[in-house]
C-alpha positions as CSV (number, residue, x, y, z in Angstrom):
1,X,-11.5,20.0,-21.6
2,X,-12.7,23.3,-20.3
3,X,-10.0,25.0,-18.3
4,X,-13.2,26.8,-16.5
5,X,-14.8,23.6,-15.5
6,X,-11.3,21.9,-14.2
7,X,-10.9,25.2,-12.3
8,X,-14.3,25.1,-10.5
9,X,-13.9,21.3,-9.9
10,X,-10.3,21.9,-8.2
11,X,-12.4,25.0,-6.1
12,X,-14.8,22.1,-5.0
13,X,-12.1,20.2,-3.3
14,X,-10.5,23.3,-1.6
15,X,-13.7,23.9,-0.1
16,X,-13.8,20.2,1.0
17,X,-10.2,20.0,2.2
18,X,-10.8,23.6,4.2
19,X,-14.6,22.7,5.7
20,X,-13.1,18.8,7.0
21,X,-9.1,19.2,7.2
22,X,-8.0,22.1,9.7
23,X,-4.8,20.7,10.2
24,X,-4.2,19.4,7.1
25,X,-5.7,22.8,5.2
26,X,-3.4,25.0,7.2
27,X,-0.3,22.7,6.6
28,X,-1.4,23.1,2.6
29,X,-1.5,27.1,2.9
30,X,2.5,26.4,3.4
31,X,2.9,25.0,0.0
32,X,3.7,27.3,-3.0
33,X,0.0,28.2,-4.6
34,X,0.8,25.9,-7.7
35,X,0.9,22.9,-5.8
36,X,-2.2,22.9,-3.5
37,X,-5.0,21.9,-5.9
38,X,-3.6,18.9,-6.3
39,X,-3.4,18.3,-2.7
40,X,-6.8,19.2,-2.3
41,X,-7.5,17.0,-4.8
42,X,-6.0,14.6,-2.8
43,X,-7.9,15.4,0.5
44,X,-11.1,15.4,-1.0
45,X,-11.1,11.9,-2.9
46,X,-10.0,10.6,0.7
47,X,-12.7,12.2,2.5
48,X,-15.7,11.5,-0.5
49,X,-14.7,7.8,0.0
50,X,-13.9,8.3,3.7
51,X,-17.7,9.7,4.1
52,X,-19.1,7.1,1.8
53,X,-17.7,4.0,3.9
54,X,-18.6,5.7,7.3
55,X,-22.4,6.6,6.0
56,X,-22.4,2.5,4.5
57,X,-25.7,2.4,6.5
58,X,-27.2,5.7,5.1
59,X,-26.6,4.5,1.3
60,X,-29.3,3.5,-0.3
61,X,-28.3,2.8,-3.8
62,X,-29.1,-0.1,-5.0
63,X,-25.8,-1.5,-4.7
64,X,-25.3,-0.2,-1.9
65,X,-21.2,1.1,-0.2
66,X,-19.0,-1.6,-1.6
67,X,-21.2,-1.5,-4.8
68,X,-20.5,2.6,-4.8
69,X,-16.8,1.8,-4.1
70,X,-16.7,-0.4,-7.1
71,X,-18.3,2.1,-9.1
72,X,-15.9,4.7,-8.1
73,X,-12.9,3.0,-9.1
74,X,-14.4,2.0,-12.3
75,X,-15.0,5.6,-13.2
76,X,-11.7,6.5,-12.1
77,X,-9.7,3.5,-14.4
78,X,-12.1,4.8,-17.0
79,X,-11.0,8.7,-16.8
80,X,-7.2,7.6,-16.2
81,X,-7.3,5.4,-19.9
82,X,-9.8,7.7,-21.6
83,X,-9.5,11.0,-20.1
84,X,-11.0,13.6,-17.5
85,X,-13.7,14.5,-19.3
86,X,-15.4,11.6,-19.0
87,X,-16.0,11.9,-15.7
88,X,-16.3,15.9,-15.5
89,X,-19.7,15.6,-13.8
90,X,-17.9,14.6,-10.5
91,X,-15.8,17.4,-9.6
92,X,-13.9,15.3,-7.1
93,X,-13.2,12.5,-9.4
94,X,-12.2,15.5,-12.6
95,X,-9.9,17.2,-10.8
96,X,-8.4,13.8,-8.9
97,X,-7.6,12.9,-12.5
98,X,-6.2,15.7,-13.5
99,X,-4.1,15.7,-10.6
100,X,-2.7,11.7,-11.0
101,X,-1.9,12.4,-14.7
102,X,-0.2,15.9,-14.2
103,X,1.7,14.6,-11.1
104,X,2.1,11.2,-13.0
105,X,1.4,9.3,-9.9
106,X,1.1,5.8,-9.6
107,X,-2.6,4.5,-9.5
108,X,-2.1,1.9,-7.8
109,X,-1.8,3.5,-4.8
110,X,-5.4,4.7,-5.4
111,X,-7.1,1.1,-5.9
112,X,-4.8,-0.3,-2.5
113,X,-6.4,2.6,-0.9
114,X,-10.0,1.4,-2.5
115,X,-9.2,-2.0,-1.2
116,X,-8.7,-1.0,2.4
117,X,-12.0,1.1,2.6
118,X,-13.7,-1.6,1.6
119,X,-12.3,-3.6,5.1
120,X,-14.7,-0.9,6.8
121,X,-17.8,-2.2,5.5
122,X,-20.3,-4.5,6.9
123,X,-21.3,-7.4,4.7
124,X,-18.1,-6.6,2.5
125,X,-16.3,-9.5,1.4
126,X,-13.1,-8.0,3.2
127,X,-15.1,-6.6,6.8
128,X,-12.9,-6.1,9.5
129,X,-14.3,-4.9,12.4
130,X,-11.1,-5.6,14.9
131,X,-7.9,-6.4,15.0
132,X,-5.8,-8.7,16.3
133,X,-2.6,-7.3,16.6
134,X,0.1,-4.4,15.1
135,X,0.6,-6.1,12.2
136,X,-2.9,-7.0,11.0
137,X,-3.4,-3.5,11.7
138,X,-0.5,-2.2,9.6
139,X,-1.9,-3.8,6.7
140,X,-5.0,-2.1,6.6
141,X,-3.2,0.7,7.3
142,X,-1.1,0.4,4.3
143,X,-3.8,1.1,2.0
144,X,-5.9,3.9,4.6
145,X,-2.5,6.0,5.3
146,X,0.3,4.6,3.6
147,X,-0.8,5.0,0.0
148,X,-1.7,8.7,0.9
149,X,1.5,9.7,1.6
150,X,2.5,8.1,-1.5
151,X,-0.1,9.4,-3.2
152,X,1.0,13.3,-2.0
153,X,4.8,12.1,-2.4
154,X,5.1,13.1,-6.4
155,X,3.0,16.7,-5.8
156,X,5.2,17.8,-2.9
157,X,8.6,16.4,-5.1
158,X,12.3,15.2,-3.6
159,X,15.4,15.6,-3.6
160,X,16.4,12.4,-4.2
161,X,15.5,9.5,-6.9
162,X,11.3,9.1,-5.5
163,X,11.9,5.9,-4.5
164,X,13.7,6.7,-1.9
165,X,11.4,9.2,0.1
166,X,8.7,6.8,-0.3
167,X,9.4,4.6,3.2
168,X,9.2,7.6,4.7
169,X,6.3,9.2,3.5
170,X,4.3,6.0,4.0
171,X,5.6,6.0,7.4
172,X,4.2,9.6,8.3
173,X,1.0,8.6,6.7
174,X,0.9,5.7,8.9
175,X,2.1,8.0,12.2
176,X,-1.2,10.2,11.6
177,X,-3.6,7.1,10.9
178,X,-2.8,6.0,14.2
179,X,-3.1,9.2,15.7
180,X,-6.5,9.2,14.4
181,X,-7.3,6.2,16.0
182,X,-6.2,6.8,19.0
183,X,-8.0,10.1,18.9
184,X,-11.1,8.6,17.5
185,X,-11.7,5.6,19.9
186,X,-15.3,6.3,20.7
187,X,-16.3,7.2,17.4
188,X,-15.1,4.5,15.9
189,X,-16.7,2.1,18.4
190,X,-20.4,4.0,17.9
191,X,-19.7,2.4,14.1
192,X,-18.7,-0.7,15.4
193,X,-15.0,-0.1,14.7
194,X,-11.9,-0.9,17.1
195,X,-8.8,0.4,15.1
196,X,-6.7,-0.5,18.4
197,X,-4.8,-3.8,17.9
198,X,-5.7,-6.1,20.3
199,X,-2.9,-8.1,21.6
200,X,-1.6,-4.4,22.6
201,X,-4.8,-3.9,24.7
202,X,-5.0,-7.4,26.1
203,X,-1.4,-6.9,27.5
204,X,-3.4,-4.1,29.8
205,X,-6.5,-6.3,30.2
206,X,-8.3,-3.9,27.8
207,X,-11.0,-6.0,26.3
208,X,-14.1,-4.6,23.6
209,X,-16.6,-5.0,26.3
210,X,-14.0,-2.5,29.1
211,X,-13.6,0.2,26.1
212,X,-17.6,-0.4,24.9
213,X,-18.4,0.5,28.8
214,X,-16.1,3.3,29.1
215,X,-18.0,4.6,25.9
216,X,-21.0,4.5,27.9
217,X,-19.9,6.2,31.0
218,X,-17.3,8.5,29.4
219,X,-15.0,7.7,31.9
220,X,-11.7,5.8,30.6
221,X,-10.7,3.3,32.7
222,X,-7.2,3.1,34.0
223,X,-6.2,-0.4,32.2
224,X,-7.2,1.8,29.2
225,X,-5.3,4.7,30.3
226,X,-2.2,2.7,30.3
227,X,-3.1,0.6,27.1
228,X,-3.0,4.7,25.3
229,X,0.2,5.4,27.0
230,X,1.7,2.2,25.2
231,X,0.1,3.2,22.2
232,X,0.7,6.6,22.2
233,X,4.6,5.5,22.5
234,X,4.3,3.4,19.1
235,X,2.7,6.1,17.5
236,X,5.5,8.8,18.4
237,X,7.6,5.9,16.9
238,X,6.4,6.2,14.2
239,X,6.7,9.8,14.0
240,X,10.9,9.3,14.5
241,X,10.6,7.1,12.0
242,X,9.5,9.4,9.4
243,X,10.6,12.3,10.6
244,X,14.1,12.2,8.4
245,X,11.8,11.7,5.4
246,X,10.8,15.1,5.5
247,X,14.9,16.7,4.5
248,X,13.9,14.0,1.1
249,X,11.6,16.9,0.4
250,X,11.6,19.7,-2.1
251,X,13.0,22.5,0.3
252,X,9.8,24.7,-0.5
253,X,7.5,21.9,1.0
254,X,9.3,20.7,3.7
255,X,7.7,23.9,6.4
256,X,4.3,22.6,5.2
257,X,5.0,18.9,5.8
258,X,7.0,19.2,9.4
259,X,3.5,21.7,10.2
260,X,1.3,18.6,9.9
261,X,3.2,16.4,11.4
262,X,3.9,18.4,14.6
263,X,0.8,19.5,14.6
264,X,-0.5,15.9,14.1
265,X,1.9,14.6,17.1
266,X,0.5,17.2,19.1
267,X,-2.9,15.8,19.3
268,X,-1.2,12.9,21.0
269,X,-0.2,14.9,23.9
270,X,-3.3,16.7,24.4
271,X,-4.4,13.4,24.9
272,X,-1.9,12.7,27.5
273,X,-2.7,16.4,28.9
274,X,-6.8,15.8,29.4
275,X,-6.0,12.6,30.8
276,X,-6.6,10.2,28.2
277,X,-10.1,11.3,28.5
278,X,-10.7,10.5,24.7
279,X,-14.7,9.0,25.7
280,X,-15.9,12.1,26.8
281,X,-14.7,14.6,23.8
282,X,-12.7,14.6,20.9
283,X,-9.0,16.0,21.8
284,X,-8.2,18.5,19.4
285,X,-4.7,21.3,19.3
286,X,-6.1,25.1,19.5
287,X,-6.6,27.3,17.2
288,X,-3.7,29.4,18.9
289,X,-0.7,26.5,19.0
290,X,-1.7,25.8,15.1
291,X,-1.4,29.3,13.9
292,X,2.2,29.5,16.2
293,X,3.5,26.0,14.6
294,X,2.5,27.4,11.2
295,X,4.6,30.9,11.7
296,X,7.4,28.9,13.3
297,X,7.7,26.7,10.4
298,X,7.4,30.0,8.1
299,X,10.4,31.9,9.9
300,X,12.1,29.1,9.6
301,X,11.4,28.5,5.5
């Protein structure tokens, strides 16, 4: 294996993880040097697939998404039994390899994430385009969120036996997955998506017709408001959940990790702060609070 090539594939994911991840990059730029490739290794395996299952309409292989999925994993089983090299034409993939065997982390978590990706596309075998309650939710969750954290869990290292971080760190994956998806309503919905669970919005009389029209209008509706309040309350459940996981943590790591997830958290009140106004534009935390989170967390290393 060229040390070179790996070098320039593991550059190709940095580029990836800084161009897509804001919050995510600037939590990485916590971690000691050694240790970000591999999480943005991480990051951009998530985002080619991520990209790929989003696009499913745009693909025109032959096989089309769920066929490019399949394909994907295959090459990755292959790499993980035969070696990197074999797939050193695909940055993403060489330097994801790399980064499972160096880190010796499980791959299993990589082929339940696989599994849940392929729930987002149409004429998939495992299509789900709503669901009906927490639960259902949670499961696809476990592979879209759940397995990251997992995934990221052997990289960032603990302080106790593995297995005993790993509630917690699937926990916080899960805490941002639903932050994203209560961020994310209306662009999920212009791909036919509702990631909300739907007994939670039917207590509120929130229906996919009341949230399709307040996509239309931009306007959210005040049955909807309420329904994100409730949600929003889950979610920062979810976040005190996880939140002891983070002292399971190498020391060095922890700033980095308790940076995302405040930071992450955060987008839920600048929901609350524009009003829940999340059909008119996308809420995001400022350029300023991130940077003043990040030097907190630094003073505080």
């Amino acid at each position: 294996m060229s040390p070179g090539l790996l070098d320039t594939a593991y550059q190709d994911c940095r580029r990836i993880a800084a161009a897509h991840g804001r919050t995510y990059f600037l939590a990485t730029r916590l971690l000691a040097a050694p240790r970000r490739p591999a999480v943005h290794a991480l990051y951009a395996f998530a985002r080619l697939v991520d990209d790929l299952v989003d696009d499913a309409g745009q693909v025109t292989a032959d096989h089309g998404a769920a066929g490019e999925l399949d394909l994907i994993e295959k090459r990755l089983r292959t790499a993980l039994e035969q070696g990197p090299a074999t797939v050193s034409d695909t940055p993403v993939l060489f330097a994801l390899t790399d980064t499972i065997t160096r880190y010796d982390i499980a791959p299993q978590h990589f082929w339940t994430f696989l599994d849940s990706m392929r729930m987002d596309i149409p004429g998939s075998a495992h299509y789900r385009d709503r669901y009906a309650d927490l639960a259902e939710l949670r499961e696809y969750m476990r592979g879209s969120a759940a397995a990251i954290g997992l995934q990221l869990l052997p990289v960032l290292g603990t302080v106790v036996p593995r297995a005993e971080a790993e509630p917690a760190a699937a926990a916080l994956g899960e805490a941002f997955q639903l932050t994203n998806f209560l961020r994310d309503v209306a662009e999920d919905l212009d791909r036919g998506r509702v990631y909300l669970p739907a007994e939670d919005l039917t207590a509120f009389g929130v229906d996919r017709e009341l949230l399709a029209h307040c996509r239309r209008t931009g306007r959210t509706d005040q049955r909807v408001r309420r329904a994100l309040a409730h949600l929003i309350a889950v979610n920062r459940d979810i976040y005190r959940r996880a939140d002891p996981g983070i002292d399971l943590l190498d020391p060095r790591v922890r700033p980095a990790i308790r940076t995302a997830s405040v930071l992450y958290a955060g987008i839920l009140t600048e929901i609350e702060r524009r009003d829940y106004a999340v059909f008119e534009s996308r809420a995001v935390v400022g350029v300023p609070k991130r940077l003043r989170v990040a030097a907190t967390q630094l003073v505080l290393r």
